[in-house]
N, C-alpha and C positions, 0 to 999 in steps of 0.2 A: 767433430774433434776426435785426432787418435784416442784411442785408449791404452793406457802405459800397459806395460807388462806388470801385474799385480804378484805379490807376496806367495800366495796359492800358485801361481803360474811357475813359479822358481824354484818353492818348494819341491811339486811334484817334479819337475824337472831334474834337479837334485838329486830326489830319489830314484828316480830311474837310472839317472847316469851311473848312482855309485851300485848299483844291485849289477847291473849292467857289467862294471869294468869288471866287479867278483868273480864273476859269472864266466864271460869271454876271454879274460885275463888274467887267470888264477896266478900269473907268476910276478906279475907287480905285486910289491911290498901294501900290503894290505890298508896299512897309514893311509894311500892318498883314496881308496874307492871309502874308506870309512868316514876321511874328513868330510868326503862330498856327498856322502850320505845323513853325515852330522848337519850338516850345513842346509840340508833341506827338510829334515824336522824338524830345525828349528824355525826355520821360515814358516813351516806347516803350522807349527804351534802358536807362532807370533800371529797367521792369518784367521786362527781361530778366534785365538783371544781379541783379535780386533774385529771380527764380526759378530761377535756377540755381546760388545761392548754398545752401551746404550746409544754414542753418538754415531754408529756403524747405523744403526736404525732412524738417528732421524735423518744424517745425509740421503741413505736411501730412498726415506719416506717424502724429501724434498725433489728426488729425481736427481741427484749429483752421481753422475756415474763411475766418477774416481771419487774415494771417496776419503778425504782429511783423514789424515793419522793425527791419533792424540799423543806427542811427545813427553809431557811433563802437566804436572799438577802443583801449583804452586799456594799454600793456603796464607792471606792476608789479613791484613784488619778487618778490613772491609768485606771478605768473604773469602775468595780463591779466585786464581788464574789458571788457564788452561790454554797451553802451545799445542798450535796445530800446526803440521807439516800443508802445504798446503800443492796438492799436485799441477804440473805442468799445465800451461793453460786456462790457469784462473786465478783471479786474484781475492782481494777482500771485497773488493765493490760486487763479485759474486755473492757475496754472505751477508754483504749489506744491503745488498736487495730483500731478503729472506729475514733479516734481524728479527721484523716482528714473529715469525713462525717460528725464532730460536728462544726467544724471549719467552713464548709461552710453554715452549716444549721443557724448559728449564723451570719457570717459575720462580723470578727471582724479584731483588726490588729496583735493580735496574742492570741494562747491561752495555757494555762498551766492546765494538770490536775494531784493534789494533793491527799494521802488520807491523810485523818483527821482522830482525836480520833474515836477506835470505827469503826464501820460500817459506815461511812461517808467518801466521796469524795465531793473535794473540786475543783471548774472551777475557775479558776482565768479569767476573760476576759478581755483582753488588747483593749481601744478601744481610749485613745489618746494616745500620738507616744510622746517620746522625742525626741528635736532639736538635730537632728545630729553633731551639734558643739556647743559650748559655749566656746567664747573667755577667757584666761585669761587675767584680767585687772591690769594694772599696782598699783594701789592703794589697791590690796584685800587684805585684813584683817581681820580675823574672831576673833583677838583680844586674843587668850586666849596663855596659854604661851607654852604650849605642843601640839595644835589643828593645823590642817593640814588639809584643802579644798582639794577635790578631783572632785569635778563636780556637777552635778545637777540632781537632780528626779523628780518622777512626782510631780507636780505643782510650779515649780520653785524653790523648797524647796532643800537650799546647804548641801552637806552631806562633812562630816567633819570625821576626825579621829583623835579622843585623845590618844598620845601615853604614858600617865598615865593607861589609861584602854586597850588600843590596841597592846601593851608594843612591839609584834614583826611584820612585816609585809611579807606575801609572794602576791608580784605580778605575775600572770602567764597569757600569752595570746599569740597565733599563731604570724607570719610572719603579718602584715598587721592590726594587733589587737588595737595598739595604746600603746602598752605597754613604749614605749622608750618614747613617746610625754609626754604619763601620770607622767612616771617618773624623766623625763626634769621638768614638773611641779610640783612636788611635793618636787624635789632638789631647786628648784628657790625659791619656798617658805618658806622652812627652813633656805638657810641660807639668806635671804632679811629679813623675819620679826622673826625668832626664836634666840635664843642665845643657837647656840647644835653644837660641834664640829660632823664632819664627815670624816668616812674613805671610802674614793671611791674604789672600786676594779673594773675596768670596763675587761670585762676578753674577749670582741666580737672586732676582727679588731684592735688590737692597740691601744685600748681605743679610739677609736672616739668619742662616745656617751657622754660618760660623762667628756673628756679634759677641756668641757668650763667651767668647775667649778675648775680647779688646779689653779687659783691665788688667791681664795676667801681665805681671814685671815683664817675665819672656818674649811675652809678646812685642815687636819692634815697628811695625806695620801693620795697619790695618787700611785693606781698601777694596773699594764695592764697584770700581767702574774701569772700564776697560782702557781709556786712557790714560787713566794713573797705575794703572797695571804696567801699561807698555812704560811709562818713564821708570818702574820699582823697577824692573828687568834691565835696564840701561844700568841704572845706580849699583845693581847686585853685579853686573856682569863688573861694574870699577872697582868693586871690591874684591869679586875671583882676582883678576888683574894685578891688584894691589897684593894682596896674600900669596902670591903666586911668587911677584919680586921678594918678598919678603920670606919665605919659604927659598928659595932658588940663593939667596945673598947669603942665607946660614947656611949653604950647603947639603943644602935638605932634598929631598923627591916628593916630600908629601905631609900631609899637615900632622900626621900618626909619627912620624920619624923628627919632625919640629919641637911638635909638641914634647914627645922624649927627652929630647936634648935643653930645651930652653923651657924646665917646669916653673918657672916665677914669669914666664911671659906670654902662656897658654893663649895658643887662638882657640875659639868654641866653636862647637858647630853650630851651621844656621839650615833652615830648610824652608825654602820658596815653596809655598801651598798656593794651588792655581785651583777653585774648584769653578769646572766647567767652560773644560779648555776653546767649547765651540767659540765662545763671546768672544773672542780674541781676532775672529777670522772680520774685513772688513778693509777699510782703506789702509791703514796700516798694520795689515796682518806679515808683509815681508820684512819690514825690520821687526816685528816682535820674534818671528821665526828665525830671523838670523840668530838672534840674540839667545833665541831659547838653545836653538843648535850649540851654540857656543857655552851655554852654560853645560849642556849636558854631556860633552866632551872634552872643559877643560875644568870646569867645577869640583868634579870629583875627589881631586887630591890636595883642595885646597880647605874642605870641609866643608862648601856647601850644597847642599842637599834639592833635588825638584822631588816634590810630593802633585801629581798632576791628575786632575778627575775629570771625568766626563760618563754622560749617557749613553751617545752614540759615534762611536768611533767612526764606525763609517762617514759620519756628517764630516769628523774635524781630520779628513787623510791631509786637509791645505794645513792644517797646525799641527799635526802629530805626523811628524816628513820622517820618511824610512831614515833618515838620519839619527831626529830625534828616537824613536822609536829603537834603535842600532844601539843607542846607546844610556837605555832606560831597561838594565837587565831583571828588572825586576814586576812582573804586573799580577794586578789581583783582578781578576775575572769574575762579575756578579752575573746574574741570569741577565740574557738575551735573549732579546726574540727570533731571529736568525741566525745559522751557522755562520752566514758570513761576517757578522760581527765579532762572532767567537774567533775566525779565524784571523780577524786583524789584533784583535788582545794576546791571546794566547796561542797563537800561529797552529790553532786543532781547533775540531769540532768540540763543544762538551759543554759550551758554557747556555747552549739553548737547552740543557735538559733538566739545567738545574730548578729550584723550587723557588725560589726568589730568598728574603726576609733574611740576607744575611750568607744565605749558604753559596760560595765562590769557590775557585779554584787557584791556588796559589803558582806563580810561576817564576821560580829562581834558578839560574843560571841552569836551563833547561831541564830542571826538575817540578815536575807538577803535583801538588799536593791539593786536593779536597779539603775542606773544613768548613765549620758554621762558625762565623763570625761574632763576637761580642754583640751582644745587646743593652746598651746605654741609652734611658731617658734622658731627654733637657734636663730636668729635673736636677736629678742623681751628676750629672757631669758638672753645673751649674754649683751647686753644692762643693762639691769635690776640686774646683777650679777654684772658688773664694778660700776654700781654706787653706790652698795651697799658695793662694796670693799674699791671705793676711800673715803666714806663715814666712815666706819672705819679706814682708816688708818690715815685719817684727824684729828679724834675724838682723835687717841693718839698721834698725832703730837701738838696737841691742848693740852695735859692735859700737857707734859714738856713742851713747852712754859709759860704757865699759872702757871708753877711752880719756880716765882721767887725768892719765898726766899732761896731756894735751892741754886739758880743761883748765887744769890748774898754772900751768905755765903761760895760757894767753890770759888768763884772767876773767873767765866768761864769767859772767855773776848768774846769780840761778834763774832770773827773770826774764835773762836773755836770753837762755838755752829753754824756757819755758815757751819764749816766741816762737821758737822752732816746728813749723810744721811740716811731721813726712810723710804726710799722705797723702799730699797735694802741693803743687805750686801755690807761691806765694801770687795775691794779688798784683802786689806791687814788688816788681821785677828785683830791684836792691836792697829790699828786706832783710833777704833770708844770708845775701851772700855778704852783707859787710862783715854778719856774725858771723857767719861762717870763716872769713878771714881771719878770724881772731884765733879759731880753732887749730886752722893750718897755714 
């Protein structure tokens, strides 16, 4: 490999030329042998100070015979960055060869090397640690009407996702990753403080995972098996369809611009949860992927939502199609076991170095955030889901009570509104609704 012309080499060069033209030349205006004298101690001095700088020695001590200039020093949450110039001839897979020799020459708790615009590489250095757990709290609330907490980053700072801007989600992460806990809490939180119907498709074990949520009001769907999945995907895609006409007839582009204009006839949002996208793949894995294609491209503006999980990505590339995936800008990244699964999640290396139990990397609209994800027991979400059911159903046992004048004008007598039961279907189908005729 050439060897560039280095800083030392330019300097002294420099200084010779301008002592030189003083010297030979006395009758040129002094300004230009002085600039180009200026101009080489400062090269001199810049070459000092860069060899005596600690990365000066370990390049050396690795055999790198140009050796990275350090451009800037960036200090972060999470520790500091540091931009190298990086000279002709080599790139980062040079230094990522060498990582573990930088890793220790540094001393830190983990490191990452990026290349940057240009001839530059970029050292990310990890040198505080996120808590391994962060409890969910009964009271969280991040307030907004579509926003959804996911856990915590460097310097306690809550990272949230709006699904106005985050419209689809894919979670993917190994056996052990946190992926079911994260999405125990992310279920809890939508429907305890959001107003967003959901369709559960739990397709591992007979729906175990996701059962504690089939009493919730919100909840619209419940199913454990893959060919009731493929017909929910049919039926959701005739409702995009349908909302769509019905959005486009009011002169609308999107269900955010509907909803505005027609406040007494609000569509809601809904959001398709698919947990454990492989099940899907099989004899009729291409109409379910047409279908899913179609939801994730025309879905969006009509409010509803794919929330889609899996293990391993690599297994489901026949159900998660560069299509799908095109138009799912939003993915949460759990530990993996190979880079190559990192790089179909998160289109980077990163997510095989994480610790498992929760800790992923977030990925929106090509911004990547680290954090440790909520930790919610059965328990504690179980809990937190009945009182948020008895809570609604109280609120509409509450609104016909409170509706006397009704009462009084059909003539219900108390014995018959005493029949009334709303916490379940009546057994016998004409019961509940002759009275209730009376009412309205």
């Amino acid at each position: 490999m050439k060897k560039e012309k280095n800083t030392f080499d330019i300097s002294i060069l420099c200084v010779i030329t301008g002592v030189g033209m003083m010297s030979l030349a006395p009758s040129l205006p002094v300004i230009y042998p002085a600039a180009i004298f200026g101009v080489g101690s400062y090269y001199f001095i810049d070459d000092f100070l860069h060899k005596s700088n600690k990365w000066y020695k370990l390049w050396d001590s690795m055999g790198i015979e140009n050796k990275p200039r350090l451009r800037e020093k960036i200090n972060t949450d999470y520790g500091y960055c540091l931009r190298f110039g990086i000279p002709r001839g080599m790139s980062t897979d040079d230094f990522e060869k060498r990582k573990s020799a930088i890793y220790q020459y540094i001393d830190c708790d983990r490191l990452n090397i990026k290349h940057h615009q240009g001839r530059n590489m970029l050292l990310e250095v990890y040198e505080n640690r996120l808590k391994t757990q962060y409890d969910y709290y009964d009271d969280l609330d991040v307030g907004g009407k579509l926003e959804i907490p996911i856990g915590y980053t460097y310097g306690e700072s809550l990272v949230t996702i709006d699904l106005e801007e985050a419209v689809h989600i894919l979670i993917a992460g190994e056996t052990d990753s946190g992926k079911s806990t994260l999405l125990r809490a992310i279920l809890t939180y939508i429907l305890t403080r959001l107003d967003i119907k959901l369709y559960l498709c739990d397709l591992k074990f007979g729906g175990t995972e996701l059962r504690i949520f089939v009493n919730h009001p919100n909840v619209k769907e419940f199913i454990t098996n893959k060919e009731d999945a493929i017909k929910l995907l049919t039926r959701v895609e005739r409702e995009v369809r349908d909302r769509g006409d019905k959005i486009s007839k009011a002169g609308c582009n999107d269900i955010y611009k509907y909803n505005r204009e027609n406040p007494k006839n609000k569509l809601k949002h809904e959001i398709v949860v698919i947990d454990e996208m492989a099940i899907l793949r099989g004899k009729n894995t291409k109409d379910s992927i047409e279908t899913l294609e179609i939801l994730a491209t025309q879905a969006r503006s009509t409010g509803i939502h794919l929330l889609l999980a899996t293990q391993r990505p690599s297994k489901t590339e026949k159900v998660i199609t560069g299509q799908i995936k095109a138009n799912i800008p939003t993915k949460i990244g759990l530990r993996v076991d190979e880079a190559l699964d990192s790089r179909m999640i998160i289109d980077s290396d990163g997510l095989e170095q994480l610790r498992g139990n929760g800790h992923g990397i977030l990925k929106l609209k090509g911004k990547k955030t680290e954090f440790q994800g909520f930790y919610l027991d059965y328990a504690q979400a179980q809990r937190l889901i009945n009182q948020s059911a008895n809570k609604i159903k109280n609120k509409k046992r509450k609104v016909v009570k409170n509706d006397t004048s009704k009462v009084m004008a059909n003539k219900l007598t108390k014995e018959e509104y005493e029949q009334l039961d709303f916490s379940k279907p009546s057994k016998k189908k004409d019961d509940n609704k002759s009275i209730i005729r009376k009412i309205f």
